[in-house]
N, C-alpha and C positions, 0 to 999 in steps of 0.2 A: 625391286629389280637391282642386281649387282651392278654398279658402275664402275667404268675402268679405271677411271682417275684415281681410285680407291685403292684400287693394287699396291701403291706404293706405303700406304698406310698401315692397310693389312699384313703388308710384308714385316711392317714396324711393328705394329702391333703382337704378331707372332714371336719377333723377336725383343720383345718386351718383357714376355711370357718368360722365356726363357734366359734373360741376362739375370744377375743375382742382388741389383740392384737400380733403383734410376740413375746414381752414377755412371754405372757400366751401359745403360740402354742410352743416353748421351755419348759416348766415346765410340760405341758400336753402331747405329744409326743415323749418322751423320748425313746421308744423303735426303734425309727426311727434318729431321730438326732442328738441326743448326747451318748458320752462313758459313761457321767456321771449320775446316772437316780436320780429323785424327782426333788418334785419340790422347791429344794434352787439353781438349777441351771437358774441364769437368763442370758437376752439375751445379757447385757454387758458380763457377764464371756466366752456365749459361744460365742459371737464374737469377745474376745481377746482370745482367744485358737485358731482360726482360724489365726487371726493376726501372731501371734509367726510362726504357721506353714506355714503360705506365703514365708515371710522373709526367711527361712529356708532351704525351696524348692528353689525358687527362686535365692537364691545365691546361693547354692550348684550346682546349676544345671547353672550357668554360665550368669543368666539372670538379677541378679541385683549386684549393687556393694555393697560394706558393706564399712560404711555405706551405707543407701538405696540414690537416690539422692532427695537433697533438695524440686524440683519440680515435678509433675506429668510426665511421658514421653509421648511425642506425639506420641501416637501409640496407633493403635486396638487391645485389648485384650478380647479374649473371650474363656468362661469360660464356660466347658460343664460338667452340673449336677450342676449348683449352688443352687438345696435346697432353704430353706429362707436366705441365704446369708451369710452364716459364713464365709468365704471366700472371699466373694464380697467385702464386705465393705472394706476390705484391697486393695482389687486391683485398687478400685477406688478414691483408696490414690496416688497409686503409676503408675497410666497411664491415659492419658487424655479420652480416650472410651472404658469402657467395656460392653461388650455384653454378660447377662447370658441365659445360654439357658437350660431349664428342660422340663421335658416331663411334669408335673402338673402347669399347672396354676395358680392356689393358689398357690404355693412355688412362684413362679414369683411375685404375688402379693406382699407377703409377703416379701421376698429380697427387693423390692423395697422401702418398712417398714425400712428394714433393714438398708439399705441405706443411709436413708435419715437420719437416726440417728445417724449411726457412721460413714459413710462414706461420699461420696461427690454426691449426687444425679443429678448434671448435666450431671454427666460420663457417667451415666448407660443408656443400652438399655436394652430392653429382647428379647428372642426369644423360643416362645414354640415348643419344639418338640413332635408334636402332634403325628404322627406316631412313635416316636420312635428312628426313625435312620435318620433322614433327619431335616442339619438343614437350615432352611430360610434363608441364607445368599448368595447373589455374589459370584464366583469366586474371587481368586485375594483381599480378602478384609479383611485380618486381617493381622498382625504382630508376634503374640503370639496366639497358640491354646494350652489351658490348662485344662485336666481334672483329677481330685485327687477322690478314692474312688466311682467311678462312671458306668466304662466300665464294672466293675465285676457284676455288679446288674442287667445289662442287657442279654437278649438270644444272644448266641453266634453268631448269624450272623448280628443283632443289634449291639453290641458290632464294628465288625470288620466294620460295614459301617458308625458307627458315628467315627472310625477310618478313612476312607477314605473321609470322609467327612473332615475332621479335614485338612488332606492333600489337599482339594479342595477347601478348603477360604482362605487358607493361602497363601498370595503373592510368589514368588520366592524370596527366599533367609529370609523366615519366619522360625520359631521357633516353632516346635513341643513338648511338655512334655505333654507327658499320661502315667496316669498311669496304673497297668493292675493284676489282682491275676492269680499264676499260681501254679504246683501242690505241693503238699509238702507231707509229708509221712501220715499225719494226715487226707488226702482226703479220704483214704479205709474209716475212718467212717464219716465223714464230707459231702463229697460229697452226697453219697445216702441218708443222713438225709436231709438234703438241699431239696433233689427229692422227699422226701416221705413228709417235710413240704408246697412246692407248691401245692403237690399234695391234703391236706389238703385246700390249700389256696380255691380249686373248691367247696368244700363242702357252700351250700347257709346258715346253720344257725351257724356251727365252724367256718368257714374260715374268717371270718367278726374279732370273738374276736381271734383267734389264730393269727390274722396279728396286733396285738394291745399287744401280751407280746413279751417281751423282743430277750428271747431265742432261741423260733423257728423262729421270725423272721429276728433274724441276722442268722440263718444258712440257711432260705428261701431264701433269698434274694443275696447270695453268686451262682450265676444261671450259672457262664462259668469257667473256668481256660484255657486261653491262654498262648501261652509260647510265646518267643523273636520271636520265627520261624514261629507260626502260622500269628502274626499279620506283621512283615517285608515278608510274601507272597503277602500280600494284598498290600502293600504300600512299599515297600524297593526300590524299582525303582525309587522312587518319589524324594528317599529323599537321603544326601547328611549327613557327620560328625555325622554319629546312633552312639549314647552312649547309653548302657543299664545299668541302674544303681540298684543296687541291694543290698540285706544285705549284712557284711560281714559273715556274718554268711553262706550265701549260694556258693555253687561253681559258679564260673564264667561258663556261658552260653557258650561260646564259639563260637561262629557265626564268621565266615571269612567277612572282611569288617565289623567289629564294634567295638567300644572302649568298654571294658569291665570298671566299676568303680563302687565302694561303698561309699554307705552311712549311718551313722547310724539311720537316721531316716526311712530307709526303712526297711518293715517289714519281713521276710524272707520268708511270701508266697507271698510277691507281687514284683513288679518288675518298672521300668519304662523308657518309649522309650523318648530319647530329640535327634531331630535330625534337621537339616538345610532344607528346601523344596527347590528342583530343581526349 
């Protein structure tokens, strides 16, 4: 089933198709890929922005060493919502197989642009998730499932089964970090603007330009707020050493059976599960 939060993607995605490079689909997409908008943001700047925040995640969260190490790690790393690659290119510095997997095709294309430019292009796989929620991979066959700014954009019962998904390629004794938006005081008017911009997204001659500015489409596309509790329903049995990491700005969650910890690069409405897979 088509979901609206999608729109602004698809809008991306079409125009992905048609810019003449991933350069140009950074300076012309702005209201979709980057913080930063015009077009003096190029695709070097925006995938060392990406770079810094790998590193960052990635050690803090217990999964690289600082320094990073010298070689690639032999290990499957896959990577859900990789966009045209801000992110990729990093990962496929620093592990011998990544696997990015987006719902748009064209971003896939394009990542793989991406790639081959600043990263290491033998690493890479793709995988499209056509429907959504399901992604094309084996049992048993990654190492690292990683998704940053991703699960929020999704409908909430999307969201929670590319979450158990995550849990279902990942081998036993694999490495979960996702990330997840959950509520904050600011939702009374956030939330229903979000509802009433999808809801715009249906209209056939607004909803085309209204998923192409800025504004309504980052409060569009903000479609779930999950908390620790809703998504360790789904998947907490699975999994083994849950850290929930969080702002310190926000109260610790509290959940029995989990390590509570902060950090400052997490943003106070979001949150994120790193945990061991059974």
């Amino acid at each position: 089933m088509a979901r609206r939060q999608h729109v602004p993607w698809k809008a991306a995605g079409s125009a992905s198709e048609t810019q003449s490079s991933a350069d140009r689909v950074v300076r012309e997409t702005g209201w979709v890929f980057n913080n930063v908008t015009g077009s003096d943001l190029s695709l070097a700047d925006f995938v060392e922005s990406g770079d810094h925040e790998t590193l960052a995640y990635l050690q803090a969260f217990g999964q690289l060493s600082s320094p990073p190490p010298e070689q690639p790690l032999a290990e499957t790393f896959v990577e859900i919502g990789s966009g045209i690659g801000r992110m990729t290119a990093s990962f496929t510095r620093l592990y011998q197989r990544v696997v990015a997997c987006d719902l748009d095709a064209a971003f896939l294309e394009r990542c793989r642009q991406t790639v081959a430019q600043f990263g290491v292009a033998p690493h890479l796989q793709t995988c499209h998730v056509a429907d959504g929620h399901t992604l094309g991979m084996p049992n048993n066959s990654a190492d690292v499932v990683f998704s940053y700014i991703t699960l929020q954009h999704c409908h909430r019962d999307d969201a929670l089964g590319l979450t158990r998904e995550a849990v279902r390629i990942a081998r036993p004794g694999a490495r979960v970090l996702l990330n997840y938006r959950t509520w904050v005081p600011q939702d009374a008017v956030l939330f229903p603007a979000g509802a009433a911009v999808r809801a715009l997204f249906r209209l056939p001659t607004v909803g085309p330009k209204v998923a192409q500015m800025r504004l309504p489409t980052r409060l569009g596309w903000q479609a779930n707020r999950l908390a620790p509790a809703d998504v360790l329903a789904a998947v907490g049995d699975s999994l083994d050493d849950i850290c929930i990491f969080r702002s310190p700005k926000r109260r610790p969650f509290a959940l029995p059976n989990t390590i509570d910890a902060t950090f400052d690069g997490v943003d106070a409405s979001h949150w994120w599960l790193t945990a061991t897979v059974r």
